[in-house]
C-alpha positions as CSV (number, residue, x, y, z in Angstrom):
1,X,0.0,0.0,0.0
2,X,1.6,3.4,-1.2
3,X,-0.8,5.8,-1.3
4,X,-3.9,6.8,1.4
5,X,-6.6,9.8,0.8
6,X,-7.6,11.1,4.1
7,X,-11.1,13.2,4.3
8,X,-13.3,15.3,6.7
9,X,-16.1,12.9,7.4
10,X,-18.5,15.7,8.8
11,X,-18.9,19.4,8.0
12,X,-14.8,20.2,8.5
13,X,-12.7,20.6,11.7
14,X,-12.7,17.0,12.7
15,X,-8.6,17.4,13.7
16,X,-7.9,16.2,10.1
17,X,-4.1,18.6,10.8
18,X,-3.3,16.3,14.0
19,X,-4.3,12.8,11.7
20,X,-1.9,13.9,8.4
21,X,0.7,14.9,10.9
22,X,0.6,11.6,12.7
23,X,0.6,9.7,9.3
24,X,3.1,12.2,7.4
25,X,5.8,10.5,9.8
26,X,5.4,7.2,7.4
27,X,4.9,9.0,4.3
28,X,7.3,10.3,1.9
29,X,5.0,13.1,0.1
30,X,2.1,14.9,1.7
31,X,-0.2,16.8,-0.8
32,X,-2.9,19.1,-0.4
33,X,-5.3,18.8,-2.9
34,X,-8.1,21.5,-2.8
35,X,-9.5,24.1,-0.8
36,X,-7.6,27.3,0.4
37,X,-6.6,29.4,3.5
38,X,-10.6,29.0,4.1
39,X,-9.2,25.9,6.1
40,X,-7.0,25.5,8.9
41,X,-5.2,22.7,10.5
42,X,-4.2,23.1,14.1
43,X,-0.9,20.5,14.7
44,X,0.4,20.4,18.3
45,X,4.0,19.1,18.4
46,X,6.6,18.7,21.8
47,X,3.9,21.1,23.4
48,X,4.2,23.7,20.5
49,X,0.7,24.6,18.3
50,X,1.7,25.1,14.9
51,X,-1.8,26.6,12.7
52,X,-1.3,25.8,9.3
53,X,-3.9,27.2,6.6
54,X,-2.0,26.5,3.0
55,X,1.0,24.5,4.1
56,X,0.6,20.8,4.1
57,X,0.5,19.6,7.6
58,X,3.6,17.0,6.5
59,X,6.0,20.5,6.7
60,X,6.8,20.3,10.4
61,X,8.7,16.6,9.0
62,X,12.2,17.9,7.5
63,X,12.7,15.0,5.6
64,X,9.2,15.0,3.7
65,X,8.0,16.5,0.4
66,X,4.9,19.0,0.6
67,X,2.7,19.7,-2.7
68,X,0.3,22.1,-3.1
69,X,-2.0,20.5,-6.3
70,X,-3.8,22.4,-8.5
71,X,-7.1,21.9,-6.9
72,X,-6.2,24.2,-4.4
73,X,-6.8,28.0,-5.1
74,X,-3.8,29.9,-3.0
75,X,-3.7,32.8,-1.4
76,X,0.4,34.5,-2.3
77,X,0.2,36.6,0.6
78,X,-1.4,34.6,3.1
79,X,1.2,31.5,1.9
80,X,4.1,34.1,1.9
81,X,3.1,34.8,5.9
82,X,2.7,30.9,6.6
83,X,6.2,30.6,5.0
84,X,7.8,33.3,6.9
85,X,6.0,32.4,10.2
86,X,7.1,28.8,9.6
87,X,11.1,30.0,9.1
88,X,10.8,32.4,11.9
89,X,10.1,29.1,14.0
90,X,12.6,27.5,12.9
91,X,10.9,25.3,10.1
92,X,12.6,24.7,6.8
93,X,10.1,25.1,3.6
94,X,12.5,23.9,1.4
95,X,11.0,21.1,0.5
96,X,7.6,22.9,-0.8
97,X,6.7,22.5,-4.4
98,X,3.4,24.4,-5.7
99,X,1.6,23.4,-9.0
100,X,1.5,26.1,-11.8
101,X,-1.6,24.9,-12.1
102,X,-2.9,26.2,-8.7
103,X,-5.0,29.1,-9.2
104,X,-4.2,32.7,-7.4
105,X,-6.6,34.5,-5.0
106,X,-6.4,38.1,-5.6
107,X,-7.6,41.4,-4.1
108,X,-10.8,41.5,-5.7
109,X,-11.7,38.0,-5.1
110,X,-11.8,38.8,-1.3
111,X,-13.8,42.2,-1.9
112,X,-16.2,40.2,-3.8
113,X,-16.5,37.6,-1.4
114,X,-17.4,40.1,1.4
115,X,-20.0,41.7,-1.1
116,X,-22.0,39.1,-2.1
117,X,-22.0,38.0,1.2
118,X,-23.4,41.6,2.2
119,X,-26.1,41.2,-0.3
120,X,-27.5,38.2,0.7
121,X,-28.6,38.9,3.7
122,X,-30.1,36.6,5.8
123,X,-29.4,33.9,2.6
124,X,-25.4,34.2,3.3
125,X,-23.9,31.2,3.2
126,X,-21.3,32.4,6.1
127,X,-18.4,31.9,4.1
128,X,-15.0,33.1,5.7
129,X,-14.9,35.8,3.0
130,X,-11.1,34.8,2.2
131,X,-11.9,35.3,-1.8
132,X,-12.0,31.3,-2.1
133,X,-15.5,31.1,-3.5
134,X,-14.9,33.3,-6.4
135,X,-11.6,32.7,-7.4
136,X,-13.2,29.0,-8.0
137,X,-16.1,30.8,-9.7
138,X,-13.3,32.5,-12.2
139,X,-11.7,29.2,-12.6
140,X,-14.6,27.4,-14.0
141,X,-15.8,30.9,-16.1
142,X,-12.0,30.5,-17.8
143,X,-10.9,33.8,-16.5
144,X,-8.9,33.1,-13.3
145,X,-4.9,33.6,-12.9
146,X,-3.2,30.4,-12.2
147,X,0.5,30.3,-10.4
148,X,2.2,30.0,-13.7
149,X,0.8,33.4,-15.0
150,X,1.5,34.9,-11.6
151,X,5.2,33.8,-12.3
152,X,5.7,34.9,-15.9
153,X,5.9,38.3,-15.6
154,X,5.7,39.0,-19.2
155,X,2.0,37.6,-18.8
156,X,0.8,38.5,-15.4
157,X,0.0,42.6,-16.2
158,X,-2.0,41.9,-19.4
159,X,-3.8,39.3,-17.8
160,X,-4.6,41.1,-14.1
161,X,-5.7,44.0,-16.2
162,X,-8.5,42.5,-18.3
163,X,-10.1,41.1,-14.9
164,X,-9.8,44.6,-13.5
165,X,-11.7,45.8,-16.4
166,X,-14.5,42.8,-15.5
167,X,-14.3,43.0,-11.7
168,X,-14.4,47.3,-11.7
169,X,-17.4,47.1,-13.7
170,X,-19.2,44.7,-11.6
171,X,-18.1,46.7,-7.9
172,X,-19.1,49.6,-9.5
173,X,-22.5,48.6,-11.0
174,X,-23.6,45.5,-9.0
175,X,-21.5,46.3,-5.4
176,X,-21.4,49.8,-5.4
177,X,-18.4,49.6,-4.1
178,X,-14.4,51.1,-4.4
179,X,-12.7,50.2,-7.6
180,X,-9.5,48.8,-7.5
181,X,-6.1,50.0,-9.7
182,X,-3.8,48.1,-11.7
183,X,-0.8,50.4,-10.1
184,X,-2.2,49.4,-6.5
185,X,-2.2,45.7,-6.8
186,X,0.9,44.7,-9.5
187,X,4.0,45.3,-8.4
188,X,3.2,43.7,-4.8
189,X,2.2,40.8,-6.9
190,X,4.9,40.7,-9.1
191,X,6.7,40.8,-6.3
192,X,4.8,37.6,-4.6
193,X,5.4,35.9,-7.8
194,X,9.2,36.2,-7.6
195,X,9.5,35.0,-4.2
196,X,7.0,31.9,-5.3
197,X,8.8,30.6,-8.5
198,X,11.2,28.7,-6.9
199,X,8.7,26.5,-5.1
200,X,6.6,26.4,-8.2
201,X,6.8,22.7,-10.2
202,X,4.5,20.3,-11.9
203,X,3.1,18.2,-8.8
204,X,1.1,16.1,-10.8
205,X,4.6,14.7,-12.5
206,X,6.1,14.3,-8.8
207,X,3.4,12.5,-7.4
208,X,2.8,10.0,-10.1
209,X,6.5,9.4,-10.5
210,X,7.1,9.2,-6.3
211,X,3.8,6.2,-6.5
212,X,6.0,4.3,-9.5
213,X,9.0,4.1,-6.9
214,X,7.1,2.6,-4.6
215,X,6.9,5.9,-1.9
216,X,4.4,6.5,0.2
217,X,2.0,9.3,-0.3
218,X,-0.3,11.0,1.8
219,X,-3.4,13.1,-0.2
220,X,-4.5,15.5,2.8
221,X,-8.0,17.1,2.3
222,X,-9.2,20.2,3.7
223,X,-13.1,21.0,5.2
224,X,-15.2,17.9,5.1
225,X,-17.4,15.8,3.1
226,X,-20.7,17.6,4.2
227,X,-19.0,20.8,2.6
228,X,-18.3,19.1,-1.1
229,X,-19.9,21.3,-3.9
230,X,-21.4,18.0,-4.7
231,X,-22.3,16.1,-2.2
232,X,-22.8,18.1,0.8
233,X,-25.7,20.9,2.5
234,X,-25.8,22.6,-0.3
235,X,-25.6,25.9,-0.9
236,X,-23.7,25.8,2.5
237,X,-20.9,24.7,0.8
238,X,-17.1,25.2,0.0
239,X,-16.5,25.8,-3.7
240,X,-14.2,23.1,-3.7
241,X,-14.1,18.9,-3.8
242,X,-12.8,17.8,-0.1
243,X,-14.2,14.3,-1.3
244,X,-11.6,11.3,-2.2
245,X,-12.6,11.9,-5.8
246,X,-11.0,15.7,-5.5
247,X,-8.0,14.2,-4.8
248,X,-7.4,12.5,-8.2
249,X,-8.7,16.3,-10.1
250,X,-6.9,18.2,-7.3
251,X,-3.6,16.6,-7.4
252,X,-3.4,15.3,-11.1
253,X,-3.8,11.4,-10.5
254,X,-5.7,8.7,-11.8
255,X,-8.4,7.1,-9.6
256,X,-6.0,3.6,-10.2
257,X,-3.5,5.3,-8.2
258,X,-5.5,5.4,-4.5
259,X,-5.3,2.0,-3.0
260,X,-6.9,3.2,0.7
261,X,-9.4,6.2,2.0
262,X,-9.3,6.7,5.7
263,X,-11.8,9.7,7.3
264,X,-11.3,11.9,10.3
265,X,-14.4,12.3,12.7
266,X,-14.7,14.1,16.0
267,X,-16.2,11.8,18.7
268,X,-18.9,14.9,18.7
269,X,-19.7,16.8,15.7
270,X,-19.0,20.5,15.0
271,X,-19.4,23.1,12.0
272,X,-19.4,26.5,11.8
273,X,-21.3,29.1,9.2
274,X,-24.7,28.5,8.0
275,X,-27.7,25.7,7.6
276,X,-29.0,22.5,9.5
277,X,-27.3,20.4,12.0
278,X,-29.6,18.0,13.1
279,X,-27.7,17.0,16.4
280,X,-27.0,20.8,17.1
281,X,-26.6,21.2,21.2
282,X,-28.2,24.6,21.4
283,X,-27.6,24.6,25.3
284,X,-25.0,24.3,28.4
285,X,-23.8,21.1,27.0
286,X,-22.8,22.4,23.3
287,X,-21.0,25.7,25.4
288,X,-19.2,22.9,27.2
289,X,-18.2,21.0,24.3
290,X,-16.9,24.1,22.8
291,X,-14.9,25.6,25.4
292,X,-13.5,22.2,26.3
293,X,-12.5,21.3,23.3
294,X,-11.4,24.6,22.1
295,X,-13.8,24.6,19.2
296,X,-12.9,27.9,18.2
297,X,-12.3,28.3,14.0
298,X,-8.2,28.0,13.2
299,X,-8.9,30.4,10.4
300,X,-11.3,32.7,11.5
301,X,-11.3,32.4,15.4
302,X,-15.6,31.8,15.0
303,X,-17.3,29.6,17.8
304,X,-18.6,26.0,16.2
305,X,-21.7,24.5,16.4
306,X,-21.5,21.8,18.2
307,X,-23.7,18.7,18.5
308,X,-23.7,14.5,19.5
309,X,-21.7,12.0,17.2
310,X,-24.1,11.5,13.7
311,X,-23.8,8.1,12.3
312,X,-26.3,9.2,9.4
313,X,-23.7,11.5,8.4
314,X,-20.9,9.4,9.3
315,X,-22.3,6.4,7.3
316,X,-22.5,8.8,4.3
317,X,-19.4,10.0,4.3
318,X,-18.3,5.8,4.4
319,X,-19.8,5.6,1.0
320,X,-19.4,8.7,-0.9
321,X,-15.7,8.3,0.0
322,X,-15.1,4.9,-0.2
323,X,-13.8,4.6,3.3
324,X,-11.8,1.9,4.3
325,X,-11.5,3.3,8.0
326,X,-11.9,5.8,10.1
327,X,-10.0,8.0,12.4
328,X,-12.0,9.6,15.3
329,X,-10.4,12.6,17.4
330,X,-11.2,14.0,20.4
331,X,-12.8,11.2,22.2
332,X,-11.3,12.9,25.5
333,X,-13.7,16.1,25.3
334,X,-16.1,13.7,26.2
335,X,-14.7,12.7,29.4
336,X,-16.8,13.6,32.8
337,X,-20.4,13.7,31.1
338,X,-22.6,11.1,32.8
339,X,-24.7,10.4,29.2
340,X,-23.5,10.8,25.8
341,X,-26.1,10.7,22.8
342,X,-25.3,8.7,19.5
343,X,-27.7,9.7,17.0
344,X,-28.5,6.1,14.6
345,X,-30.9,8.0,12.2
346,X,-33.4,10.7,11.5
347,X,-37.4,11.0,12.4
348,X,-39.2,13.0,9.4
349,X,-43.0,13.3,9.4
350,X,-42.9,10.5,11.0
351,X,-40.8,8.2,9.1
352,X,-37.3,7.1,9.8
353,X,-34.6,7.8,7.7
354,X,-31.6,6.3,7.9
355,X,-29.6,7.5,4.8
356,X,-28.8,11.5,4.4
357,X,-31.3,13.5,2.8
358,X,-30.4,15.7,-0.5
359,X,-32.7,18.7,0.9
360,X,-31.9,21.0,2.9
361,X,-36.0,21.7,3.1
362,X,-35.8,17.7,4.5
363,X,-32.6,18.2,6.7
364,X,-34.7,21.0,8.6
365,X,-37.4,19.1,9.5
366,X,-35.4,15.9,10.5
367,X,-35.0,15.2,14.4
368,X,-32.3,12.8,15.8
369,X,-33.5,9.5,16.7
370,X,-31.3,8.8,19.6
371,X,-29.5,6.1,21.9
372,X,-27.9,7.1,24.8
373,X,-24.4,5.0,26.2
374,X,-23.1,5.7,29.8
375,X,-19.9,8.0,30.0
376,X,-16.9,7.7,31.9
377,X,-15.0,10.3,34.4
378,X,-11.5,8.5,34.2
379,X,-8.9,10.8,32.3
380,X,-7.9,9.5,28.9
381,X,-5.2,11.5,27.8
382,X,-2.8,9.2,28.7
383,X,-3.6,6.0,27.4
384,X,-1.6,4.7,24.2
385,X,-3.7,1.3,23.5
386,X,-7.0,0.5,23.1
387,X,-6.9,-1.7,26.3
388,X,-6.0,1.5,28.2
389,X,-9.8,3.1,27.4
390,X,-12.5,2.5,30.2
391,X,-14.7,0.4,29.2
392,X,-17.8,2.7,28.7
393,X,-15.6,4.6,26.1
394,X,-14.9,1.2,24.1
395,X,-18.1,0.6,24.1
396,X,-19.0,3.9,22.3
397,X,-16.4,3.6,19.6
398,X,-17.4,0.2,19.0
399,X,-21.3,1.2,18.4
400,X,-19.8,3.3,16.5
401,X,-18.3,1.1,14.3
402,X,-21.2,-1.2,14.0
403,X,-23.3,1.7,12.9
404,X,-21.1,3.0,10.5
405,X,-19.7,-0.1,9.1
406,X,-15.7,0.5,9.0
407,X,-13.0,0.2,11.6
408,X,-11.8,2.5,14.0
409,X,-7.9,2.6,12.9
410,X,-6.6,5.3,15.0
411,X,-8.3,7.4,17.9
412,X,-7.4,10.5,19.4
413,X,-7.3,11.4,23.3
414,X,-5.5,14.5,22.9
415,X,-3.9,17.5,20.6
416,X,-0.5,15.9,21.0
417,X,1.2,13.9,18.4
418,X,1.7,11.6,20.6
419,X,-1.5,11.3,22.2
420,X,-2.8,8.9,19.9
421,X,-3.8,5.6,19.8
422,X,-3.2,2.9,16.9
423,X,-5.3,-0.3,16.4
424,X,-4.5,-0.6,12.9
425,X,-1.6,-0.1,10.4
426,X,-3.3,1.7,7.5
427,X,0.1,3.3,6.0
């Protein structure tokens, strides 16, 4: 086995940066393969929190590679911070490559984002309003700015000045809003694109040629299946593909090439901007969940939504992704309640559902259909094998398990890189 895809198997934030850090230490390449600074993966190492937003989470291992694919739209600035942040720390980014492929958030992508979310009103999606949404939304109309233009600086002033032309009109007529100027925005992203060419290379080339040598390659995934353009609450989406699939588009790969699919759940379940959550803890509990287990956005500092474990959700994410197993953090904000809920399906009109509705008109209306398990007060954080779990907490990850129909591979009792515990080898 040489290469694993691992995915959000919720709405994002399930500790996905702790999981590819944990793994990265087998792996040889780590690639990111969609999604922008939108995301954020928190990765606690020797006691030190590292927040990583466009970096693969693989870059606090000297040794190992770190791709960017061209699924992934990136921000110059915001990667040119995480870069200098990262050396200021004492962390070589040497071994970052970035596709050509990639495309570039600019300026007026984030001013747009911020406008249409203004317009909407009460119908905003509750984006982070980082530009990510319509710098996808230029890629698919054909008129977005990928690295290789921002690099070639014969071709990036022609280029960023027909979009002006586009993107003036529409703040002007459509926003109402200030216009921006060619002389404001290109030589700071000429500049950007000078200190990026070195890292930039054809990731698609690496990747298939590292799996043909036998190395080991990690595909990390940011946000969650719930947030897939495709597949999840739509419109309270991410413009992106965090689904295994996106990994073959977003890092250049055939589908041939993934031999295992491993998701990240919480032993809860959070998400943050707009639309339903059917296990939502509107009360004491979900402030407690939160503020125990620091469920506080890495990107944009918002509080999550936080709610019981949802094996409806969890089971869809086993088959959209092909999941072969799944990882579940943060079992130990669970410790001390005296009941914890595990909801096994939905109750609508009536009827019971047990697969995830397309609707968000039917996701309203659904209520959890619960079963409650007995907790446990013991402290967790310290145990390394399965054995070492109270038996009330084996007992929930193995319903678990049965509901959602793959293993358990690797469970999380704490932010550290160590505090982990194996029950599988998957890489």
């Amino acid at each position: 086995m040489s290469t694993l895809v691992l995915v959000g198997a919720q709405w994002g934030d399930e500790g996905k940066g702790k999981i590819t850090d944990f793994l990265a230490e087998k792996a040889d390449l780590i690639v990111r393969y969609q999604g922008g600074n939108n995301a954020g993966h928190t990765v606690v190492v020797a006691g030190q929190q590292f927040k990583l937003h466009l970096v693969p989470s693989g870059i606090l291992y000297p040794d190992k590679l770190c791709l960017i694919g061209n699924g992934v739209v990136v921000d110059p600035e915001v990667l040119l911070n995480e870069l200098d942040n990262l050396a200021a720390r004492g962390i070589s980014t040497a071994n970052l490559r970035i596709s050509p492929r990639a495309h570039v958030i600019l300026p007026y992508h984030r001013r747009q984002d911020q406008c249409e979310e203004e317009r909407k009103g009460a119908w905003r999606i509750g984006t982070t309003c980082r530009g990510i949404g319509p710098a996808y939304t230029d890629k698919i109309a054909r008129v977005g700015i990928r690295m290789a233009e921002l690099v070639d600086e014969e071709e990036f002033p022609g280029l960023l000045e027909r979009n002006l032309e586009n993107k003036n009109q529409l703040f002007r007529e459509i926003y109402h809003s200030k216009e921006f100027k060619l002389e404001d925005i290109l030589p700071t992203y000429l500049s950007y694109g000078r200190r990026l060419k070195p890292f930039v290379a054809d990731v698609s080339v690496i990747v298939n040629e590292a799996i043909e040598q036998g190395k080991k390659v990690l595909f990390e995934g940011a946000q969650g299946t719930l947030l897939d353009v495709d597949h999840g609450t739509y419109p309270y989406v991410t413009s992106s593909h965090p689904v295994a699939a996106g990994a073959c588009t977003g890092a250049g790969i055939g589908p041939t090439r993934i031999d295992r699919v491993m998701g990240v759940a919480k032993a809860y379940v959070t998400r943050v901007g707009e639309g339903p959550f059917p296990t939502e803890l509107k009360d004491a509990l979900g402030d407690h969940i939160r503020t125990r287990g620091g469920e506080f956005g890495t990107t944009t500092g918002r509080p999550r939504r936080c709610g019981w474990f949802d094996a409806v959700v969890a089971r869809y994410a086993v088959r959209i992704n092909g999941l072969d197993y799944l990882a579940i953090t943060k079992l130990d904000v669970l410790t001390g309640l005296e009941t914890i809920r595990l909801c096994t399906a939905y109750r609508y009109k009536g009827e019971i559902l047990t697969e995830f509705p397309a609707t968000l008109k039917v996701l309203a209306a659904c209520e959890p259909v619960y079963e409650e398990w007995p907790g446990w007060q013991e402290d967790i954080s310290r145990a390394r094998r399965y054995e070492d779990l109270p038996a009330s907490a084996r007992r929930y990850l193995e319903r678990i398990t049965e509901l959602v129909g793959v293993p358990i591979a690797i469970i999380g009792v704490g932010p550290g890189r160590e505090e982990t515990i194996i029950t599988r080898e998957v890489f």
